[in-house]
N, CA, C and O atoms as a GROMACS GRO file, in nm:
protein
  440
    1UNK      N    1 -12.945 -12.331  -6.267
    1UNK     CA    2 -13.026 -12.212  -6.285
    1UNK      C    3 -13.105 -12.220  -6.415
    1UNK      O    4 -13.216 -12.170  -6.428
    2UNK      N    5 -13.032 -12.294  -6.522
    2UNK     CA    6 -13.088 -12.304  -6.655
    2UNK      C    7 -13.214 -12.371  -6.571
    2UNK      O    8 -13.292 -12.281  -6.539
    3UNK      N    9 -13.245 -12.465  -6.539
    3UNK     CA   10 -13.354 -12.565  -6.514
    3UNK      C   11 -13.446 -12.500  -6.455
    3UNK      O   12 -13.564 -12.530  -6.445
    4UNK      N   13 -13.382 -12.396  -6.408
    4UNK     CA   14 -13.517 -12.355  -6.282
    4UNK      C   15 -13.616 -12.256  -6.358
    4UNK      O   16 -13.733 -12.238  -6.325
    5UNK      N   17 -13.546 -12.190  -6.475
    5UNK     CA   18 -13.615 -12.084  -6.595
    5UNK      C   19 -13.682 -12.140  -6.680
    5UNK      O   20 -13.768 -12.082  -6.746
    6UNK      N   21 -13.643 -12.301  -6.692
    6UNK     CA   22 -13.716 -12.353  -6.778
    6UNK      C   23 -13.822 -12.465  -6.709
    6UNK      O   24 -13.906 -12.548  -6.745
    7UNK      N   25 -13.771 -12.418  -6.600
    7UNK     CA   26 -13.924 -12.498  -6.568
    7UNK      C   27 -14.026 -12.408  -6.530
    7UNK      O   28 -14.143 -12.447  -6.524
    8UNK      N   29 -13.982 -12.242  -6.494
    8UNK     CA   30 -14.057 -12.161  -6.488
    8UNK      C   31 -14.168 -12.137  -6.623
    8UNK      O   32 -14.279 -12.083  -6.616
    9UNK      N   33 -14.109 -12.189  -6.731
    9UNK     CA   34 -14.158 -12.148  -6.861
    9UNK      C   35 -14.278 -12.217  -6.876
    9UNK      O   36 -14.391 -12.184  -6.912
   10UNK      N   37 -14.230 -12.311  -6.844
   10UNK     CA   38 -14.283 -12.460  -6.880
   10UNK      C   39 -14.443 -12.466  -6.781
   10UNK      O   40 -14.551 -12.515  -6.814
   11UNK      N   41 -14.406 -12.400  -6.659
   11UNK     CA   42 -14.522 -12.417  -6.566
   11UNK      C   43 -14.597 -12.285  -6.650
   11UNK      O   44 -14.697 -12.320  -6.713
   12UNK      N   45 -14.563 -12.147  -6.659
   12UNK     CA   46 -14.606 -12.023  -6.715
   12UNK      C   47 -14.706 -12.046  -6.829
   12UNK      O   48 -14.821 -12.001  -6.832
   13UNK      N   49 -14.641 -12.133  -6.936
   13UNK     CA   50 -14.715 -12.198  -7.046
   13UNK      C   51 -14.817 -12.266  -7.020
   13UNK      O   52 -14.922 -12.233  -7.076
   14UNK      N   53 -14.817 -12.374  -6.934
   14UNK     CA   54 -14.914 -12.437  -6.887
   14UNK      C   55 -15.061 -12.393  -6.837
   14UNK      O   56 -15.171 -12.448  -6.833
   15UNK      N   57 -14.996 -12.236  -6.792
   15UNK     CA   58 -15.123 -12.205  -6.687
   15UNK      C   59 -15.142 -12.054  -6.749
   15UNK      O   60 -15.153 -11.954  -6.678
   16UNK      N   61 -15.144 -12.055  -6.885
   16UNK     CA   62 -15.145 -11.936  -6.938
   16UNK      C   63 -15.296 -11.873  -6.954
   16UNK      O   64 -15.347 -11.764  -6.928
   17UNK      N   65 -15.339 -11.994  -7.011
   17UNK     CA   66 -15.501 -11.939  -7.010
   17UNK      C   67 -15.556 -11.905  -6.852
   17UNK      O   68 -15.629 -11.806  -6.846
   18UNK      N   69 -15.541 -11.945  -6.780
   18UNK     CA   70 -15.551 -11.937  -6.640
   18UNK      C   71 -15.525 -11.806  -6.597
   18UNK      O   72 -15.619 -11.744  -6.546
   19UNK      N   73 -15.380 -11.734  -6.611
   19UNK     CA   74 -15.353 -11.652  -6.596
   19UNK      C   75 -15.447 -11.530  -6.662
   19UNK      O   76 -15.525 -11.450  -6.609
   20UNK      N   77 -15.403 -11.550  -6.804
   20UNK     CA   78 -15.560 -11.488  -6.843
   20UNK      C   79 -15.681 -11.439  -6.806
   20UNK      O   80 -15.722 -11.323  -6.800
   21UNK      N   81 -15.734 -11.543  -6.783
   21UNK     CA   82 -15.859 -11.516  -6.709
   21UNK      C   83 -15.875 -11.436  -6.615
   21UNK      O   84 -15.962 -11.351  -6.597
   22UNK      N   85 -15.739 -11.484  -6.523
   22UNK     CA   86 -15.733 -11.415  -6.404
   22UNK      C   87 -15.783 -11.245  -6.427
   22UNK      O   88 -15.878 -11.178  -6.388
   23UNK      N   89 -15.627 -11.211  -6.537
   23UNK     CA   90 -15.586 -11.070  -6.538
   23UNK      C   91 -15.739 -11.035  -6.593
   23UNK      O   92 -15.796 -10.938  -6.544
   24UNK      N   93 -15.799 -11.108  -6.686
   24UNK     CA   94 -15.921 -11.047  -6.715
   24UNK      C   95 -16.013 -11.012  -6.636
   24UNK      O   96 -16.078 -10.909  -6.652
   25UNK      N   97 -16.032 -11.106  -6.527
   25UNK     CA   98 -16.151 -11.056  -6.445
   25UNK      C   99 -16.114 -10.947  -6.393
   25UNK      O  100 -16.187 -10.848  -6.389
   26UNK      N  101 -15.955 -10.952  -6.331
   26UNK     CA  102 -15.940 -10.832  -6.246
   26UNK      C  103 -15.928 -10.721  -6.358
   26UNK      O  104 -15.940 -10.609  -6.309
   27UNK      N  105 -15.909 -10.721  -6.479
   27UNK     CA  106 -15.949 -10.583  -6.531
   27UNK      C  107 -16.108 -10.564  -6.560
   27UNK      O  108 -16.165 -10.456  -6.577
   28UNK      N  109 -16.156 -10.670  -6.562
   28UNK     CA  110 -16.300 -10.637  -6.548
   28UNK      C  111 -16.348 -10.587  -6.409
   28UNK      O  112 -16.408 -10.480  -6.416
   29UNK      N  113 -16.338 -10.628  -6.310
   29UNK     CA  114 -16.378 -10.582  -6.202
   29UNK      C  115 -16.316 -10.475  -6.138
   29UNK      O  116 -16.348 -10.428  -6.029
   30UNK      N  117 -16.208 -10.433  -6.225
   30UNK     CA  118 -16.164 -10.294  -6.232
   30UNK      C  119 -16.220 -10.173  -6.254
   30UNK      O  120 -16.220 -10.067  -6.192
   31UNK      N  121 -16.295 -10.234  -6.410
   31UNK     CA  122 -16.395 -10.128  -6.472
   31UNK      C  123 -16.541 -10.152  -6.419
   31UNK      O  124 -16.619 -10.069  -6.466
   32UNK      N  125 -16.600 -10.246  -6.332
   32UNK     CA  126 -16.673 -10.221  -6.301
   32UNK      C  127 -16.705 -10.143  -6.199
   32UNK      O  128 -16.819 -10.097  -6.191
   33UNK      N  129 -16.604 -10.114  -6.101
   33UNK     CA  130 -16.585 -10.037  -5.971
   33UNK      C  131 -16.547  -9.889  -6.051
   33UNK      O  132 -16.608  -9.793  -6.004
   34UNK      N  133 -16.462  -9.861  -6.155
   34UNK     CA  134 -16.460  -9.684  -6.188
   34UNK      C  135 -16.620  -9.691  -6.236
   34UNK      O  136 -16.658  -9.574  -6.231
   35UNK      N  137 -16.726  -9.771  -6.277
   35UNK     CA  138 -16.829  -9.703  -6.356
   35UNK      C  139 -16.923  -9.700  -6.262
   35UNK      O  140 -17.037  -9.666  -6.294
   36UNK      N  141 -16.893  -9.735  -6.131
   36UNK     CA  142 -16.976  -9.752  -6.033
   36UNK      C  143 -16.906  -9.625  -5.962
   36UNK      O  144 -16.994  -9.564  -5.902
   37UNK      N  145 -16.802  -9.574  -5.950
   37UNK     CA  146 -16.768  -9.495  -5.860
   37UNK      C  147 -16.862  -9.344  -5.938
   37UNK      O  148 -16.925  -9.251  -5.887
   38UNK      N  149 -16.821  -9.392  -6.120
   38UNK     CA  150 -16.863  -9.242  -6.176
   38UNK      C  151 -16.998  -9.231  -6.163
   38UNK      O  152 -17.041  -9.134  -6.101
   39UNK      N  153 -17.073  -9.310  -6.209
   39UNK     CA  154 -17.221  -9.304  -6.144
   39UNK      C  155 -17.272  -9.265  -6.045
   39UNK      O  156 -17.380  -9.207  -6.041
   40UNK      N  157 -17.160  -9.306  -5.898
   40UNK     CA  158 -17.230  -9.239  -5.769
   40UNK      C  159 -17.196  -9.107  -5.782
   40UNK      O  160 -17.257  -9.027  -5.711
   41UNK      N  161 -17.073  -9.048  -5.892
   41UNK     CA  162 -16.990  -8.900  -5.873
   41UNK      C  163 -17.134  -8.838  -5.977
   41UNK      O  164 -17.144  -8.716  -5.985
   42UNK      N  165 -17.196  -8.890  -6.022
   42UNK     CA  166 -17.261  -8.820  -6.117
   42UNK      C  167 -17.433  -8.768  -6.021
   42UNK      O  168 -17.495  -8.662  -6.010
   43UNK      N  169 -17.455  -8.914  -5.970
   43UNK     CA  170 -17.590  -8.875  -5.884
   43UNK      C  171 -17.561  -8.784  -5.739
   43UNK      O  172 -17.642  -8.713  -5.679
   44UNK      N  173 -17.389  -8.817  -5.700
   44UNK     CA  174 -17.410  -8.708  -5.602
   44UNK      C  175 -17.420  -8.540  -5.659
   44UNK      O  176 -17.470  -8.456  -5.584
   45UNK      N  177 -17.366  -8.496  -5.810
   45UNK     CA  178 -17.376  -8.393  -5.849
   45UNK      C  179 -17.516  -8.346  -5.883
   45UNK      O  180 -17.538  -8.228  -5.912
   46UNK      N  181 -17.616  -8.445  -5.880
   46UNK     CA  182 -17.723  -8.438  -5.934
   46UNK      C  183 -17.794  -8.403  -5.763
   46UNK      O  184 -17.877  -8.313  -5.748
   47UNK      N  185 -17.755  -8.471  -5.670
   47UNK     CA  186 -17.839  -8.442  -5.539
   47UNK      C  187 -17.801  -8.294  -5.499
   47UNK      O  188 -17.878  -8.222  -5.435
   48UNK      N  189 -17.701  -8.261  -5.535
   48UNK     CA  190 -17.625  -8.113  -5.490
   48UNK      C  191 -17.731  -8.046  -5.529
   48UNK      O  192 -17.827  -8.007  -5.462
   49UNK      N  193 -17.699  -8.029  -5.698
   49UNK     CA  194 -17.774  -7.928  -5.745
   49UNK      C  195 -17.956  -7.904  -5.701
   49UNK      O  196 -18.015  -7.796  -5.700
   50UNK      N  197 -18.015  -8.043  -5.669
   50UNK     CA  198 -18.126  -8.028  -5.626
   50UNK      C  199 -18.148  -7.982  -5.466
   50UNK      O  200 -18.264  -7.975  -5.424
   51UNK      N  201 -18.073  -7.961  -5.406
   51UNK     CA  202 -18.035  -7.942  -5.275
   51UNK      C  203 -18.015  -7.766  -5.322
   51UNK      O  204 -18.116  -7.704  -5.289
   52UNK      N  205 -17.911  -7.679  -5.389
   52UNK     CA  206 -17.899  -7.619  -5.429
   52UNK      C  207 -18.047  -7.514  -5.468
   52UNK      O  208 -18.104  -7.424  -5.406
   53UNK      N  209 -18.064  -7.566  -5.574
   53UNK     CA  210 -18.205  -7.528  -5.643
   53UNK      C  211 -18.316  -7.540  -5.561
   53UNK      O  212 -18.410  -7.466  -5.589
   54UNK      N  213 -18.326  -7.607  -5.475
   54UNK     CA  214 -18.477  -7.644  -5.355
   54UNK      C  215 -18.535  -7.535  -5.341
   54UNK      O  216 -18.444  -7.453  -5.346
   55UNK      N  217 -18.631  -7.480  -5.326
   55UNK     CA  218 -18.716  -7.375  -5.261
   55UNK      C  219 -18.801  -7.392  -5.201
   55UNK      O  220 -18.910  -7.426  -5.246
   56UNK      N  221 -18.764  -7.366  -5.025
   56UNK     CA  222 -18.832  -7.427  -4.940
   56UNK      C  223 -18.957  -7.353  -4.952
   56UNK      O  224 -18.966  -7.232  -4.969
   57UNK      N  225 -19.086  -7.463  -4.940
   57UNK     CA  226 -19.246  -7.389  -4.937
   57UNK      C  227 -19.284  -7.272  -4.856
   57UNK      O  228 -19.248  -7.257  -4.740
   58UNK      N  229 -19.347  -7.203  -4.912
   58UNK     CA  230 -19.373  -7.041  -4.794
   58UNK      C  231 -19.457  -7.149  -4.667
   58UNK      O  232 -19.466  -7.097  -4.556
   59UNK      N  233 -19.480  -7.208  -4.673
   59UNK     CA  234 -19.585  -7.240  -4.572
   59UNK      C  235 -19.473  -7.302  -4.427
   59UNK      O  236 -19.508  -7.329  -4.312
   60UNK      N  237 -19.341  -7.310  -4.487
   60UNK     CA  238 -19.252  -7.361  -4.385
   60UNK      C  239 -19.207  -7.200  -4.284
   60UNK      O  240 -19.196  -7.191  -4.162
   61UNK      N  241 -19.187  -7.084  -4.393
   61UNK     CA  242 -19.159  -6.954  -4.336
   61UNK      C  243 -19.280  -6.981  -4.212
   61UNK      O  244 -19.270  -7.025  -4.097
   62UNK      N  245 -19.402  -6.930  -4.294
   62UNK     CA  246 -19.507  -6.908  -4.185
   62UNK      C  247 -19.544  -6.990  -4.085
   62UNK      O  248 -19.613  -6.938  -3.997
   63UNK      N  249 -19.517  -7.110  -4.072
   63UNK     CA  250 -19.492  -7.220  -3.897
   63UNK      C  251 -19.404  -7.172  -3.860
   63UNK      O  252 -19.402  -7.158  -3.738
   64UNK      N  253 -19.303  -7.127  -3.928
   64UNK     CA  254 -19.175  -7.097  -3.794
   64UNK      C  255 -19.193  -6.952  -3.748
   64UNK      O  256 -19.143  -6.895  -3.651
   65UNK      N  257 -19.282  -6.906  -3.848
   65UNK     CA  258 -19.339  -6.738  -3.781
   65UNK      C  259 -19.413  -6.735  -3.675
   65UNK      O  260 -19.399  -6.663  -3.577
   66UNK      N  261 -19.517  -6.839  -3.703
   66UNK     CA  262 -19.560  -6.875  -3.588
   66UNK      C  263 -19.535  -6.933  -3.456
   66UNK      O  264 -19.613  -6.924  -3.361
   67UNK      N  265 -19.403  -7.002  -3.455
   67UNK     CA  266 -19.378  -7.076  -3.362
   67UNK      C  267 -19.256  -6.967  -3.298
   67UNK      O  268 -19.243  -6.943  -3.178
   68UNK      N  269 -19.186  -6.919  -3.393
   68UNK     CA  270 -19.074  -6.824  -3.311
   68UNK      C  271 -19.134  -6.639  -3.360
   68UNK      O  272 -19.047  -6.579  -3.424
   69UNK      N  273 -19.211  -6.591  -3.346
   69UNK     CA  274 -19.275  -6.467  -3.351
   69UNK      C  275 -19.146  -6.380  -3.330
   69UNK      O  276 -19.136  -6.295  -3.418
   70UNK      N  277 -19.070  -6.378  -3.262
   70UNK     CA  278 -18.995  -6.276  -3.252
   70UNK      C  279 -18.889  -6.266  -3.322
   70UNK      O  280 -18.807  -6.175  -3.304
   71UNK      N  281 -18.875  -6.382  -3.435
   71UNK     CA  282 -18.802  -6.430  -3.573
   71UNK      C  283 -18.838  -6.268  -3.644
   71UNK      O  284 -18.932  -6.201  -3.601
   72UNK      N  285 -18.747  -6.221  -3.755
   72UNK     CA  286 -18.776  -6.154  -3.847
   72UNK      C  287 -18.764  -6.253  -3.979
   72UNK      O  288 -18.713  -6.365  -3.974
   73UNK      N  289 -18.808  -6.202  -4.077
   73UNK     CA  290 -18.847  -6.284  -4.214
   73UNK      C  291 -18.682  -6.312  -4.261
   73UNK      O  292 -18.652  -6.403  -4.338
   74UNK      N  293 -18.582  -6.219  -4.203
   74UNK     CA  294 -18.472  -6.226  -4.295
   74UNK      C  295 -18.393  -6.310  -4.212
   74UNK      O  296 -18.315  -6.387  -4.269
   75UNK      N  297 -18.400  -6.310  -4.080
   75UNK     CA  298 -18.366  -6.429  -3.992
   75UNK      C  299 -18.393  -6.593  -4.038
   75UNK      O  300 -18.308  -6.680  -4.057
   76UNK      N  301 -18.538  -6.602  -4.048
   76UNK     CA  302 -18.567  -6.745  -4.066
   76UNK      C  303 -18.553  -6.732  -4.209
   76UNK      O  304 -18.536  -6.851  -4.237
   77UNK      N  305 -18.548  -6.662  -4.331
   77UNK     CA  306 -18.470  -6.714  -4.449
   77UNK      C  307 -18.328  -6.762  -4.432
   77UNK      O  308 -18.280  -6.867  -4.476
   78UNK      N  309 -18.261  -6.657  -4.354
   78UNK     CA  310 -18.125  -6.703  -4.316
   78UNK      C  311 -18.100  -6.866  -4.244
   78UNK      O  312 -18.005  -6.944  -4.252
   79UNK      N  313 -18.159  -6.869  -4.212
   79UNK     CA  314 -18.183  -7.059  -4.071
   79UNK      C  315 -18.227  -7.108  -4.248
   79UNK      O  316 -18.138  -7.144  -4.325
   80UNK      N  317 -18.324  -7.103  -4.276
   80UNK     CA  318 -18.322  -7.204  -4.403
   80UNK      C  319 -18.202  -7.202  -4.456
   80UNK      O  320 -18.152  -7.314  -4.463
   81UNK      N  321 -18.116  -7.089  -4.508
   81UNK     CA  322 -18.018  -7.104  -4.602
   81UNK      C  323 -17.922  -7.146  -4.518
   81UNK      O  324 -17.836  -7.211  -4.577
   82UNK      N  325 -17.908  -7.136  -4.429
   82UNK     CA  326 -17.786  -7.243  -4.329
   82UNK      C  327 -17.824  -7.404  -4.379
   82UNK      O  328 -17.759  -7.470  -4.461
   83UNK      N  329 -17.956  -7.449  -4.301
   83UNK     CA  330 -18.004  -7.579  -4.346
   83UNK      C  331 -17.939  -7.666  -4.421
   83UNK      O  332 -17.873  -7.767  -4.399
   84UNK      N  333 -17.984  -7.575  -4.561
   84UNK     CA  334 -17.932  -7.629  -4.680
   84UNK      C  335 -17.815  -7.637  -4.691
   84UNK      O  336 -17.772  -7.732  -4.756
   85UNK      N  337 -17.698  -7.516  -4.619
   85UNK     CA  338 -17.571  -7.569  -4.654
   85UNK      C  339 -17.534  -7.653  -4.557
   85UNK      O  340 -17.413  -7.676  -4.562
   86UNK      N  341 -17.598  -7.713  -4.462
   86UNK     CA  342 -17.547  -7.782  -4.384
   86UNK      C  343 -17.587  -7.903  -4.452
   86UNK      O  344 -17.518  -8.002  -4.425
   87UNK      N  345 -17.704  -7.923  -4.552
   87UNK     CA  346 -17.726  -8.061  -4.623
   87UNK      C  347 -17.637  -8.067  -4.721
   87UNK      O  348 -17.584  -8.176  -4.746
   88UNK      N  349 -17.606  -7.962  -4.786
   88UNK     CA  350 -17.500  -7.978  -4.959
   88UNK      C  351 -17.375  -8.010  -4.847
   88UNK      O  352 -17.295  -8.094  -4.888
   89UNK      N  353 -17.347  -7.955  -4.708
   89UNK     CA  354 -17.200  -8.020  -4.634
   89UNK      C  355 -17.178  -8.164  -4.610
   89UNK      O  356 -17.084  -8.242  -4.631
   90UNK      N  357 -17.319  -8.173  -4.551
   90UNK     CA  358 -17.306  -8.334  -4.530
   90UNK      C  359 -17.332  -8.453  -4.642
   90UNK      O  360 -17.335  -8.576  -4.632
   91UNK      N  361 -17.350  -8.363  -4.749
   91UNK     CA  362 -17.372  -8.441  -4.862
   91UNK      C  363 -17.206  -8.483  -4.930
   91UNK      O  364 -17.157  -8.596  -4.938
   92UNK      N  365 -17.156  -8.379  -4.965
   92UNK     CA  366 -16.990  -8.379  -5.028
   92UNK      C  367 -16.918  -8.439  -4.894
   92UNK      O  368 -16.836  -8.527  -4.919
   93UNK      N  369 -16.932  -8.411  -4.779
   93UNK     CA  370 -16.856  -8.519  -4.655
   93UNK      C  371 -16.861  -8.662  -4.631
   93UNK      O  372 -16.785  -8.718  -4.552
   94UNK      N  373 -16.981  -8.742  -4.722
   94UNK     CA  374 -17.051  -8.831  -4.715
   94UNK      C  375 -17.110  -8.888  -4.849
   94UNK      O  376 -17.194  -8.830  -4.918
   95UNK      N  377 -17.034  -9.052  -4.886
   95UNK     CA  378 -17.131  -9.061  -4.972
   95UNK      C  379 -17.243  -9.204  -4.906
   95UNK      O  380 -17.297  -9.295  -4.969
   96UNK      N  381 -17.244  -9.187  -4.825
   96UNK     CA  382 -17.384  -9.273  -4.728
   96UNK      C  383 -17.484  -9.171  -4.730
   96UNK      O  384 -17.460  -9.051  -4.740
   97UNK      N  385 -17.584  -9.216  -4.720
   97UNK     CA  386 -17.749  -9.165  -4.698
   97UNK      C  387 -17.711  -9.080  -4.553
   97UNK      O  388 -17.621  -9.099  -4.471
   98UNK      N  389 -17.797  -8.999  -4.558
   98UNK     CA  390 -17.761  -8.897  -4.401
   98UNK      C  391 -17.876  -8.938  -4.376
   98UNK      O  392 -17.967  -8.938  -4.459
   99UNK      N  393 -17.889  -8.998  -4.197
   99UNK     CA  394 -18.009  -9.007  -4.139
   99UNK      C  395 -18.060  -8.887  -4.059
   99UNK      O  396 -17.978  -8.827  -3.990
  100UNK      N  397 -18.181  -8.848  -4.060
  100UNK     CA  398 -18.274  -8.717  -4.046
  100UNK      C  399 -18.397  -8.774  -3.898
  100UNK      O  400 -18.464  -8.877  -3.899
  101UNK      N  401 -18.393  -8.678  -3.796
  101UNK     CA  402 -18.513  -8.711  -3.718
  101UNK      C  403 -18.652  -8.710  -3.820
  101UNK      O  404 -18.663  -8.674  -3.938
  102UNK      N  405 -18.733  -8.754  -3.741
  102UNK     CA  406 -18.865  -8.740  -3.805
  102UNK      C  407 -18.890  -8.606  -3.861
  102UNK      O  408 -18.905  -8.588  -3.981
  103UNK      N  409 -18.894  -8.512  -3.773
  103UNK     CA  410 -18.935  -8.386  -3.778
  103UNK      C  411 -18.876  -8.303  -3.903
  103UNK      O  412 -18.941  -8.228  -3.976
  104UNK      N  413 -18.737  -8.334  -3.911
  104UNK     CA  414 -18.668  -8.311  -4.042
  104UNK      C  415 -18.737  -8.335  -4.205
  104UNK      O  416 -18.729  -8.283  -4.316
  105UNK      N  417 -18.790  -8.418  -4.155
  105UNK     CA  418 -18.824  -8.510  -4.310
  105UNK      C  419 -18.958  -8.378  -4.390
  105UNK      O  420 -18.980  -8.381  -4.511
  106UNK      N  421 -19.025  -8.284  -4.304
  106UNK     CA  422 -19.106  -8.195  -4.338
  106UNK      C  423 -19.022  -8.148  -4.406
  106UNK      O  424 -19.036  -8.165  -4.527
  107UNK      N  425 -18.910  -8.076  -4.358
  107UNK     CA  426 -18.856  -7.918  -4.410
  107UNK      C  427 -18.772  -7.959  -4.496
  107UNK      O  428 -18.715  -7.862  -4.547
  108UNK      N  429 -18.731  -8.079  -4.546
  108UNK     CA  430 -18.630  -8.131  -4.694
  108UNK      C  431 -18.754  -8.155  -4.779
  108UNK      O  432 -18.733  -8.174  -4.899
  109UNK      N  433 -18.904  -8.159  -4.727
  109UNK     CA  434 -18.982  -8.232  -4.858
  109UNK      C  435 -19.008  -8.336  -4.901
  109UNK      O  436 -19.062  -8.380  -5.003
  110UNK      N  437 -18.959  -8.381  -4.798
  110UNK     CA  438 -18.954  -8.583  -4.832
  110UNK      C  439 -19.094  -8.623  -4.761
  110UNK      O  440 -19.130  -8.741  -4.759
   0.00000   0.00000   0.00000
């Protein structure tokens, strides 16, 4: 048993810098994945709040006045303010890009 500890040593010593390295990268590529995670935690707080803050153009009220007439103004404010929480939902459910029909891409502003 003595032999087998000391040859453990013996190999341990040998391959120390090795080991090293190892543990280094993996604590490097440790910290590169939390500063990558905090970065995405920081731009998704940043998409919220602009999602949040948005104010959809009057000119979006008045097409849908036009197109649904029997809408009242406090109705289709209400459908916008759903919208949006359905984008700040799928935003915090998701940190992938949400894909949007064409038609969508008007009423976010993009």
């Amino acid at each position: 048993m003595n032999n087998t500890l000391t040859n453990f040593i013996e190999w341990f010593q040998s391959r120390t810098d090795l080991i090293f390295a190892v543990v280094g990268i993996l604590a490097l590529a440790c910290f590169v994945v939390y500063m990558e995670f905090k970065q995405d935690a920081s731009k998704h707080k940043e998409q919220k709040q602009w999602l949040e803050d948005y104010a959809f153009p009057v000119a979006y009220f008045d097409e849908i006045q036009k197109l649904y007439p029997h809408l009242k103004s406090e109705e289709i404010s209400e459908a916008f303010d759903q919208l949006r929480l359905f984008f700040i939902h799928c935003l915090e459910r998701s940190t992938k890009a949400m894909l949007l029909p064409r038609g969508w891409l008007m009423i976010v502003g993009r």
